[in-house]
DRENDRENZA-952118 format. One record per residue (C-alpha): residue in one letter; x, y, z. Coordinates in steps of 0.001 Angstrom, whole numbers, plus 500000, padded with zeros to 6 digits. Example, Ala and Ser with C-alpha at 12.3 -4.5 7.8 and 13.67 -1.06 7.14 Angstrom:
// DRENDRENZA-952118
REC  r       x       y       z
REC  A  512300  495500  507800
REC  S  513670  498940  507140
// end
This chain:
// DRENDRENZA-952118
REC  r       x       y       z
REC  X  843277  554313  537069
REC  X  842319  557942  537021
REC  X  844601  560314  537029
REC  X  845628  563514  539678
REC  X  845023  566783  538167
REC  X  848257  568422  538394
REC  X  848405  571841  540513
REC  X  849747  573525  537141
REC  X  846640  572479  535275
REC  X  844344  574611  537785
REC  X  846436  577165  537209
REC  X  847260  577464  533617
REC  X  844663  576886  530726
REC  X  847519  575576  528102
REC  X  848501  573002  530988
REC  X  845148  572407  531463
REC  X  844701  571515  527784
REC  X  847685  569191  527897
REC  X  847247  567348  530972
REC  X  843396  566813  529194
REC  X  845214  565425  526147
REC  X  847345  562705  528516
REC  X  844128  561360  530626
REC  X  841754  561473  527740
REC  X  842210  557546  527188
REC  X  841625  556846  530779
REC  X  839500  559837  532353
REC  X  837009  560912  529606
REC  X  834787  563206  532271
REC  X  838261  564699  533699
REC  X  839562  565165  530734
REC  X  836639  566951  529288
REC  X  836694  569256  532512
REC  X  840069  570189  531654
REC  X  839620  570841  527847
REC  X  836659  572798  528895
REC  X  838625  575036  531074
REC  X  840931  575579  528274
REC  X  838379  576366  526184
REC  X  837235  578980  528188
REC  X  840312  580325  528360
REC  X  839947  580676  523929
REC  X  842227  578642  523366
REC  X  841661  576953  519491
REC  X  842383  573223  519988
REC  X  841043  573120  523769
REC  X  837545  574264  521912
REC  X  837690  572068  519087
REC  X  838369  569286  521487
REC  X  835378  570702  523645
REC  X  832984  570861  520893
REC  X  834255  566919  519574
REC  X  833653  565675  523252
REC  X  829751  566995  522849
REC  X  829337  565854  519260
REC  X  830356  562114  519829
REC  X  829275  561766  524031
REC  X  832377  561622  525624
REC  X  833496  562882  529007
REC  X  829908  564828  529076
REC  X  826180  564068  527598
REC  X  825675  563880  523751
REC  X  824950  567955  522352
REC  X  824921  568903  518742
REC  X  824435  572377  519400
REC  X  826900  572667  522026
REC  X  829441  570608  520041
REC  X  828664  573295  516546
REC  X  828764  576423  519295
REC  X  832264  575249  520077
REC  X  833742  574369  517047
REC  X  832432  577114  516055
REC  X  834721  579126  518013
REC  X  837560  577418  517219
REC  X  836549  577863  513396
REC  X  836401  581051  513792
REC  X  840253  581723  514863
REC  X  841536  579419  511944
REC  X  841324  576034  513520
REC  X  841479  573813  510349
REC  X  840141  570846  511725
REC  X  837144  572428  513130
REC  X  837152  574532  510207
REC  X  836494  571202  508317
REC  X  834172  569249  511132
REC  X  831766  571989  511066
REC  X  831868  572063  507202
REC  X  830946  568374  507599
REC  X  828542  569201  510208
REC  X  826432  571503  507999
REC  X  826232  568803  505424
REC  X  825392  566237  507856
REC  X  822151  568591  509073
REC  X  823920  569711  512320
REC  X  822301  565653  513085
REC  X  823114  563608  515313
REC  X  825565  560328  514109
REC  X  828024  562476  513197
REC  X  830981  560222  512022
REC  X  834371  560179  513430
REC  X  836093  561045  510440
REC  X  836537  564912  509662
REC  X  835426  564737  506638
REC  X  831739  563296  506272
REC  X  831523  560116  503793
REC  X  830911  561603  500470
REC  X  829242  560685  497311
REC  X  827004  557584  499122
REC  X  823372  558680  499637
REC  X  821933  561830  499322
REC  X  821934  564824  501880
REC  X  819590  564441  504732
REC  X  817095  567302  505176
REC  X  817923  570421  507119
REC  X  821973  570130  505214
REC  X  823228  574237  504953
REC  X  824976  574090  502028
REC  X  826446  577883  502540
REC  X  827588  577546  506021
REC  X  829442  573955  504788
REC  X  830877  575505  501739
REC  X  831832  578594  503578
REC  X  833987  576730  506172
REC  X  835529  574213  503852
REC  X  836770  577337  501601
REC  X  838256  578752  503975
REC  X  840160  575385  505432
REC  X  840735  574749  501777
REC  X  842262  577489  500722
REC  X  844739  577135  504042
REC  X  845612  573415  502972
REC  X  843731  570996  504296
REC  X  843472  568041  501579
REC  X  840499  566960  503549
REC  X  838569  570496  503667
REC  X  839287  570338  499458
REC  X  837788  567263  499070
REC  X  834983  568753  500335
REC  X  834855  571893  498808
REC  X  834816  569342  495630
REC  X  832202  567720  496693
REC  X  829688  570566  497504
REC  X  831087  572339  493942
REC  X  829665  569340  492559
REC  X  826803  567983  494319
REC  X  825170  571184  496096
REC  X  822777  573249  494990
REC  X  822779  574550  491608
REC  X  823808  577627  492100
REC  X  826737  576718  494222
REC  X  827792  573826  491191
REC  X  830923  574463  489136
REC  X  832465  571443  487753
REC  X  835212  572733  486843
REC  X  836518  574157  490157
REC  X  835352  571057  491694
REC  X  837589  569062  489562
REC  X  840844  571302  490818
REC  X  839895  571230  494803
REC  X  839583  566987  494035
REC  X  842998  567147  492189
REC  X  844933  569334  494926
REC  X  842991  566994  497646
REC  X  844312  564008  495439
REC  X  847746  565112  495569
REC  X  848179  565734  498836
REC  X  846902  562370  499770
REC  X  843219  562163  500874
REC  X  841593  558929  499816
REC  X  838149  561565  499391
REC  X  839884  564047  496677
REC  X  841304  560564  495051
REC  X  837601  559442  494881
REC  X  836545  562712  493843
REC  X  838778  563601  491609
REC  X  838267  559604  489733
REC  X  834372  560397  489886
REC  X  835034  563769  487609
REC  X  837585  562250  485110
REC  X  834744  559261  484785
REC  X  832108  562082  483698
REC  X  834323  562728  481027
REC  X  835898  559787  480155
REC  X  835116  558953  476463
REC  X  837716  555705  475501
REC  X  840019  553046  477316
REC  X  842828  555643  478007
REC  X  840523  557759  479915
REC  X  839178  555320  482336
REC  X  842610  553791  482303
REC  X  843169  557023  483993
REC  X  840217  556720  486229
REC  X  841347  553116  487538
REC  X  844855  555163  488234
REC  X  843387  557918  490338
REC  X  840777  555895  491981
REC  X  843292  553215  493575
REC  X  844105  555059  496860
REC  X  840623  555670  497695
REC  X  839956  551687  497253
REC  X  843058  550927  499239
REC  X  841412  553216  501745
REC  X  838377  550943  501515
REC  X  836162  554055  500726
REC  X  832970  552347  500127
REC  X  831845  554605  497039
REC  X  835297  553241  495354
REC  X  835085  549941  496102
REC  X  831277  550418  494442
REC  X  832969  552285  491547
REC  X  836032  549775  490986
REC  X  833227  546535  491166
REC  X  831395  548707  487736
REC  X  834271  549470  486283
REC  X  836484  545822  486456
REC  X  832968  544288  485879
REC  X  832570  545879  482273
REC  X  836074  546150  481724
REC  X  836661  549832  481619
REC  X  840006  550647  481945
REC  X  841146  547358  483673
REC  X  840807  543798  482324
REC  X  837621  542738  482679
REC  X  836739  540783  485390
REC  X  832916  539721  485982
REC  X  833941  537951  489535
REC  X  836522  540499  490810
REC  X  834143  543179  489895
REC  X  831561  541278  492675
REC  X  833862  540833  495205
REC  X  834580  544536  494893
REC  X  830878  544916  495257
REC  X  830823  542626  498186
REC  X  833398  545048  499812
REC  X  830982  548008  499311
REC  X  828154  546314  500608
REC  X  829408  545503  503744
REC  X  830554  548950  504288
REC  X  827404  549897  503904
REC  X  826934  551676  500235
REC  X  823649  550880  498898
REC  X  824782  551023  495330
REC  X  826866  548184  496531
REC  X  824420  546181  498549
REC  X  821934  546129  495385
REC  X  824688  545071  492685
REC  X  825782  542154  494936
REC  X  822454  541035  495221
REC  X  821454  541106  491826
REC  X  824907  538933  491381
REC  X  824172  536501  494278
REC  X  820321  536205  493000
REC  X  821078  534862  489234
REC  X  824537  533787  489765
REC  X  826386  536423  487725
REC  X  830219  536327  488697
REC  X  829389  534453  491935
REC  X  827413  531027  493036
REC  X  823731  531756  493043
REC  X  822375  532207  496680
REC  X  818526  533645  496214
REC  X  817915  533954  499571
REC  X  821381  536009  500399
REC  X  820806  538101  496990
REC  X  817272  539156  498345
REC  X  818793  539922  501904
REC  X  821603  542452  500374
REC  X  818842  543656  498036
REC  X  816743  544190  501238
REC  X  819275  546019  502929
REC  X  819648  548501  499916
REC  X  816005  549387  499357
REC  X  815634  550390  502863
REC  X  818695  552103  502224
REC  X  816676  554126  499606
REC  X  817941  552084  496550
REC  X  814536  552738  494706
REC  X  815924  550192  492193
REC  X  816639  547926  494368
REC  X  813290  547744  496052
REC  X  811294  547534  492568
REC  X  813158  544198  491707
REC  X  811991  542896  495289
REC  X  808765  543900  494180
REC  X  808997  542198  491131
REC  X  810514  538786  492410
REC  X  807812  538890  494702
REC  X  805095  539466  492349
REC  X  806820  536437  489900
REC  X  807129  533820  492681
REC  X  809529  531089  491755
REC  X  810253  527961  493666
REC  X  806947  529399  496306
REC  X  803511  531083  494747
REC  X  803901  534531  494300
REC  X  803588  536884  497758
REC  X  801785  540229  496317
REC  X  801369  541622  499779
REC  X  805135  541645  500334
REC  X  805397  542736  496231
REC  X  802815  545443  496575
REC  X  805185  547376  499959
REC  X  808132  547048  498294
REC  X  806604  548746  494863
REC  X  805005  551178  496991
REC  X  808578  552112  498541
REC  X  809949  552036  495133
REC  X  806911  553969  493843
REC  X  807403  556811  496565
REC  X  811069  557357  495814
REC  X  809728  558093  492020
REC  X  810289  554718  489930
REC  X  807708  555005  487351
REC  X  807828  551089  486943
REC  X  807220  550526  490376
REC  X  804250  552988  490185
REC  X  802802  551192  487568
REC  X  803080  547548  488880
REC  X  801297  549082  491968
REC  X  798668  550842  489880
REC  X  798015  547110  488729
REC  X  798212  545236  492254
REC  X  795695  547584  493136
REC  X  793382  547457  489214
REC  X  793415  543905  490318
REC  X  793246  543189  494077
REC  X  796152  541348  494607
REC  X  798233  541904  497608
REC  X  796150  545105  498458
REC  X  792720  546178  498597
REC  X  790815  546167  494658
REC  X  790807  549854  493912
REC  X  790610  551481  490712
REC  X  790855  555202  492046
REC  X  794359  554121  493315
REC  X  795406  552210  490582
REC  X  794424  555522  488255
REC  X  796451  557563  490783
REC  X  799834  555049  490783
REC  X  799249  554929  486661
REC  X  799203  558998  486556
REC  X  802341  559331  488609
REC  X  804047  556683  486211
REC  X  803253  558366  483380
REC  X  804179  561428  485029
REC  X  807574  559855  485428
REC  X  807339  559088  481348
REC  X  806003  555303  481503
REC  X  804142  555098  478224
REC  X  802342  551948  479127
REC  X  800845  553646  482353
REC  X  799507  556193  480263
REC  X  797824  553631  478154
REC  X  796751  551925  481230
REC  X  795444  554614  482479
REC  X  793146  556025  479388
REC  X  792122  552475  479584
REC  X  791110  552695  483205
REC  X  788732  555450  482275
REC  X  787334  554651  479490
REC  X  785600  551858  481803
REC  X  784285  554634  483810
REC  X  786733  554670  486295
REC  X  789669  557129  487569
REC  X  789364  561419  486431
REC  X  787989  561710  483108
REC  X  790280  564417  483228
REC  X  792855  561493  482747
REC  X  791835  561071  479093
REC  X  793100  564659  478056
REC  X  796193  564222  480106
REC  X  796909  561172  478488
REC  X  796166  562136  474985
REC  X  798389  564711  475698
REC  X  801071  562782  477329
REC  X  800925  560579  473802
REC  X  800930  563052  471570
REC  X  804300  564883  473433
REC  X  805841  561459  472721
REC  X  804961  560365  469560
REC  X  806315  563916  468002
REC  X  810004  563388  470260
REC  X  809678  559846  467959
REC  X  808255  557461  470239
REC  X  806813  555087  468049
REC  X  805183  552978  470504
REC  X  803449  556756  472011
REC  X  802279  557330  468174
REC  X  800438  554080  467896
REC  X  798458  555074  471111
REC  X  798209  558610  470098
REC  X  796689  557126  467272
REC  X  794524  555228  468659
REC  X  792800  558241  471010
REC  X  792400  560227  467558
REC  X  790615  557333  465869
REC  X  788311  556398  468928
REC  X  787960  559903  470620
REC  X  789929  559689  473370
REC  X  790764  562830  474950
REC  X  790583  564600  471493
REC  X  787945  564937  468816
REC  X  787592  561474  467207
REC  X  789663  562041  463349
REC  X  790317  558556  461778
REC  X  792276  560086  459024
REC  X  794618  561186  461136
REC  X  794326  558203  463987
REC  X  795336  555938  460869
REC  X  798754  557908  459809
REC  X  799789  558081  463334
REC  X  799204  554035  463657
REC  X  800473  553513  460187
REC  X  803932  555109  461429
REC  X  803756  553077  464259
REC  X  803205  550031  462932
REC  X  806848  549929  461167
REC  X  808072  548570  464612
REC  X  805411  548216  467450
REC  X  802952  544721  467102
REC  X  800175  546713  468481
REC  X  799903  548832  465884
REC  X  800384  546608  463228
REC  X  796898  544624  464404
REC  X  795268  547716  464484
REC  X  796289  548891  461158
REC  X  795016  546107  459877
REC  X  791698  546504  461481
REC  X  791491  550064  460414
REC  X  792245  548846  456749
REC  X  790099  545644  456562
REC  X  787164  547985  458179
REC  X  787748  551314  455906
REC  X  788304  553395  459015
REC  X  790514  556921  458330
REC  X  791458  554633  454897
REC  X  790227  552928  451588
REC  X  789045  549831  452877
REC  X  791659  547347  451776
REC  X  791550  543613  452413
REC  X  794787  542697  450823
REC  X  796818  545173  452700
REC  X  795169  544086  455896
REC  X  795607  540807  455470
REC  X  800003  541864  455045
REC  X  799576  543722  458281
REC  X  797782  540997  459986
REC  X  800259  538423  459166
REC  X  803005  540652  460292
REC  X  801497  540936  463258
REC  X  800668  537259  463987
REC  X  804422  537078  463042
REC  X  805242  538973  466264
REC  X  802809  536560  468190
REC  X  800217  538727  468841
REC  X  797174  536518  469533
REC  X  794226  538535  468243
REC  X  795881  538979  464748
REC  X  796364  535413  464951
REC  X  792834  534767  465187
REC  X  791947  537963  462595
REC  X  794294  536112  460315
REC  X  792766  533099  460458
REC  X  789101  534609  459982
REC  X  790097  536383  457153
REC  X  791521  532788  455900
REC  X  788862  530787  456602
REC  X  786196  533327  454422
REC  X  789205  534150  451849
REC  X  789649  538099  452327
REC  X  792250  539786  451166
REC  X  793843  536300  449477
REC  X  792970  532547  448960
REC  X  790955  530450  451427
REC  X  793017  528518  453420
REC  X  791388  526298  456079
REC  X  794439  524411  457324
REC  X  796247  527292  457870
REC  X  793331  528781  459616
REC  X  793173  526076  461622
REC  X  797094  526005  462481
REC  X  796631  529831  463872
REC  X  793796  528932  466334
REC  X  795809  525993  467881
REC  X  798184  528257  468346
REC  X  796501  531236  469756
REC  X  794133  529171  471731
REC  X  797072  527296  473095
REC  X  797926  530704  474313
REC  X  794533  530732  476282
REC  X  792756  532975  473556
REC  X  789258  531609  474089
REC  X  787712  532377  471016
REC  X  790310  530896  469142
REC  X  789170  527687  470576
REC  X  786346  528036  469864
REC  X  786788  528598  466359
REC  X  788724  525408  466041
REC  X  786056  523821  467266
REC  X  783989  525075  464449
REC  X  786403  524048  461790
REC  X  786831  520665  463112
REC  X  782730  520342  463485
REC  X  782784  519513  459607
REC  X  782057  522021  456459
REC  X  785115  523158  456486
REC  X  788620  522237  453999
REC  X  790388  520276  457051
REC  X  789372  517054  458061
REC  X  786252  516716  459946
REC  X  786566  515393  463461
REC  X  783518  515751  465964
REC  X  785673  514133  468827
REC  X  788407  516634  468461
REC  X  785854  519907  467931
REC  X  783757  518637  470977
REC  X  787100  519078  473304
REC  X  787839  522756  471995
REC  X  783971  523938  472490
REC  X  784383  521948  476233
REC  X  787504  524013  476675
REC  X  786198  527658  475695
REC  X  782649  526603  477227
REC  X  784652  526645  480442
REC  X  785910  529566  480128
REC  X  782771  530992  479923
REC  X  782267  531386  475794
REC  X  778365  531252  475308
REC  X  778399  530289  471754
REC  X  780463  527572  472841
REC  X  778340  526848  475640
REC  X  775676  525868  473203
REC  X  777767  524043  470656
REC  X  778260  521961  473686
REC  X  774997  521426  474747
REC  X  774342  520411  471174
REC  X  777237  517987  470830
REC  X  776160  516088  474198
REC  X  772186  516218  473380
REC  X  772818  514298  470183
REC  X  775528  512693  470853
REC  X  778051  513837  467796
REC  X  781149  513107  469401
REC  X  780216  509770  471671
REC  X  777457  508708  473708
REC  X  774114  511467  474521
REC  X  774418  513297  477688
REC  X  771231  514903  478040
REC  X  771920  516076  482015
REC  X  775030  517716  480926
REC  X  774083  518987  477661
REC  X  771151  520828  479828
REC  X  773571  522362  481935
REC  X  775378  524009  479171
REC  X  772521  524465  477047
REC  X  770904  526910  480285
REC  X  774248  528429  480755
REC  X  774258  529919  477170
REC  X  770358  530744  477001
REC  X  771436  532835  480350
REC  X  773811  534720  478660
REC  X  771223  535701  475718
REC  X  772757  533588  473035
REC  X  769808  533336  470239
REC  X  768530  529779  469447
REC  X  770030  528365  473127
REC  X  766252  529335  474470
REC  X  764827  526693  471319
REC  X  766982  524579  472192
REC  X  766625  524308  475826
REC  X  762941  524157  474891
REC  X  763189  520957  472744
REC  X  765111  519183  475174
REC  X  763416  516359  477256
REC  X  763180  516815  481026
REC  X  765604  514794  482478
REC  X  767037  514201  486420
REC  X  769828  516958  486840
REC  X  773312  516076  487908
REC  X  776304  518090  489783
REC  X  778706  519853  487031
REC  X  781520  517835  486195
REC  X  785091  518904  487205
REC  X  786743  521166  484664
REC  X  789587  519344  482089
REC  X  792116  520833  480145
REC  X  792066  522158  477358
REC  X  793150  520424  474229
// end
């Protein structure tokens, strides 16, 4: 029921202001009449109430403006709580939303566009240094997460501590967040767990976030892998992203909680379009991997791209790919060259490599090849071994640089100590005489190193070099073992090289049955040489009964790919009715 506007309240602003006060719960409109005639009169809390009634819509239409012109004015004559609401105000971006709380939530996402850091700091200052443990909390915060030349850790660290003291869940928080920078052993996040309790009883979502890392790892509390999700849980459904990504991750590979995929990808969901960049790169990814359903690239590809614009260099560079390839988004090599340049902008070695790749097939800015030289060569002198083997690699091929073998070779030789890569293409350099003494022995050490580390082409190298004896003994069987087990891998000309063993000549056990299925396999896969060796098997029948129609087929499939002798023996072939090709097996 509304209530009568007493005859004192038209009469006297201060009894206008309290009357306003009494029908506020019941007469929002009235009441804002009568705080507004208060406020007129100057007094401090009638405009501070004015200027809260136009923020948050009540009693009269939603006005930032109006709502900063009036607190404002209260500000102005020492009105702490408008000192600090306008302090919040500025960081908010004088935006709408603004919360109810004085004091905006701190240390969650960043600061939206159009914040005024020197009006906010200005006004919490002066509410600080007049007591309010809220209006020091926020003086911390802007000390600490403003622009630079506002930042002083230090005197950050004393507002949070005073705020702390005098109770504010926000200087607690603060204060825990600037011990943690600091905190070097278990007595020192002992001490962080100790100051940071009153902002998680608070149910500050930032703490709860903080509390769920620290019980998880066991920093300064027992560890506790479940607690430290349920403390995530709490954080995520207050709404911190950092929260909503952790629990997630937890729910989607069971970690401290029963695995629930599709709830883990919801959370995960809700914190990349939160801005969790991190967050929407793994959505990316589990989209791109598939699992119990084929992988959904057009879904992977927008969440990369989100990830990509927010600056993750990984998400850049699985994009650069989606788009090298076609999958999920339209083939485009120009666009894959520009998501590969921003990830190696962003110091992703690999897109650099994929990206001197790109245009050394003629796509992307041949500008590209200096840049990544250059990008290579930054890296490999900071000690990135992985950056030397590829700066290596542009010296001894001319990429981006003047070709210099002799000093492609040192930079892949250091390299090589760790990285697989480079341990192949040592060897090359070494069995060829490239940069260095041509050296069979050594190349066959680096070669088996790297075959060690499974890296299928020195597998097959290896095995070469076995089968002719370079650089050691001839060893047949063991050349053989290494092609099974590349070509098992899919390397096609490792099949067909076990094909050739197995075709007879050679130290292991001849078997025309066996050599016929590995030349089938690579033949499929498009191999010309194998091709032929098929064509030959089926004309004359080495491994089982003649198939002249299909032995035609693959016979005219190598001659069209310019393999010499497949045109003779096309030629002495005998005409013969064709047939459709038959379906594909697999390979042995």
């Amino acid at each position: 029921m509304k209530q009568t506007v007493s005859v004192w309240a038209r009469l006297s602003p201060r009894a206008a202001l309290k009357q306003a006060e009494r029908v506020a719960h019941e007469d929002r409109a009235a009441a804002f009449r009568l705080f507004a005639r208060a406020a007129r009169a100057g007094i401090a809390e009638a405009e501070y109430r004015v200027g809260r009634c136009y923020l948050e819509g009540t009693g009269v239409p939603p006005s930032v403006a109006e709502g900063a012109r009036w607190l404002e004015r209260a500000a102005a004559q020492d009105h702490l709580a408008a000192q600090v609401k306008l302090a919040g105000l500025h960081v908010q971006g004088v935006a709408p939303g603004v919360p109810d709380d004085a004091v905006p939530r701190l240390f969650g996402n960043a600061a939206p566009e159009g914040a005024d850091f020197t009006a906010a700091e200005r006004w919490a200052r002066r509410a600080a240094d007049a007591g309010s443990a809220e209006a020091q909390a926020l003086l911390g915060y802007l000390l600490t997460s403003g622009p630079e030349t506002m930042r002083d850790e230090a005197a950050a660290q004393l507002w949070y501590e005073r705020s702390a003291r005098a109770g504010a869940p926000q200087g607690a928080l603060g204060y825990a967040l600037s011990l943690a920078r600091s905190a070097k052993d278990d007595a020192d996040h002992q001490r962080v767990v100790e100051e940071l309790r009153p902002a998680v009883e608070a149910g500050l979502p930032t703490a709860l976030y903080l509390m769920g890392v620290l019980t998880e790892h066991g920093m300064g509390v027992a560890k506790d892998r479940e607690a430290g999700v349920q403390f995530y849980r709490q954080a995520a459904e207050k709404g911190d992203r950092n929260g909503q990504a952790r629990y997630g991750l937890a729910l989607l590979g069971g970690q401290g909680i029963a695995q629930n995929p599709a709830e883990g990808e919801s959370w995960l969901r809700r914190a990349a379009l939160a801005g969790d960049r991190e967050a929407a790169a793994i959505l990316g990814d589990l989209y791109a991997r598939g699992g119990k359903l084929p992988p959904n690239y057009a879904e992977a590809a927008m969440w990369f791209r989100r990830a990509a614009d927010a600056g993750h260099a990984g998400a850049a560079r699985a994009l650069g790919l989606l788009h090298l390839t076609g999958a999920g988004t339209a083939r485009d090599p120009e666009e894959a060259a520009r998501w590969f340049r921003l990830s190696a902008e962003g110091g992703d070695t690999k897109s650099a490599a994929d990206l001197a790749n790109l245009v050394l097939r003629g796509d992307g800015d041949p500008a590209d090849l200096v840049r990544t030289r250059q990008w290579f060569e930054e890296a490999a002198n900071a000690g990135d071994l992985v950056a030397a083997f590829n700066y290596g690699v542009c010296l001894a091929e001319g990429v981006g640089v003047e070709r210099n073998e002799r000093l492609g070779v040192q930079w892949v030789r250091r390299a090589a100590k760790t990285v697989v890569n480079a341990q192949h293409y040592y060897g090359r350099m070494l069995l060829e005489g490239r940069g260095v003494a041509a050296d069979p022995v050594e190349a066959r050490v680096w070669m088996s190193r790297a075959a060690e580390g499974g890296h299928l082409d020195a597998q097959v190298a290896l095995a070469d070099m076995m089968v002719k004896g370079l650089g050691g003994e001839r060893d047949h069987a063991g050349a053989y073992a290494l092609y099974g087990r590349a070509a098992g891998q899919g390397h096609v000309g490792a099949m067909f090289a076990a094909g050739a063993l197995k075709g007879g000549g050679h130290d292991v056990p001849q078997d025309r049955a066996v050599a016929q299925q590995w030349f089938r396999a690579a033949a499929e896969r498009g191999h010309a040489l194998a091709q032929m060796m098929l064509g030959r098997y089926l004309a004359r029948g080495l491994a089982g009964s003649p198939d002249l129609a299909e032995a035609r087929m693959w016979t005219e499939r190598a001659a069209a790919q310019g393999v010499e002798g497949a045109a003779l023996d096309l030629a002495a072939l005998p005409p013969v009715a064709r047939r459709a090709p038959q379906p594909a097996t697999a390979a042995s």
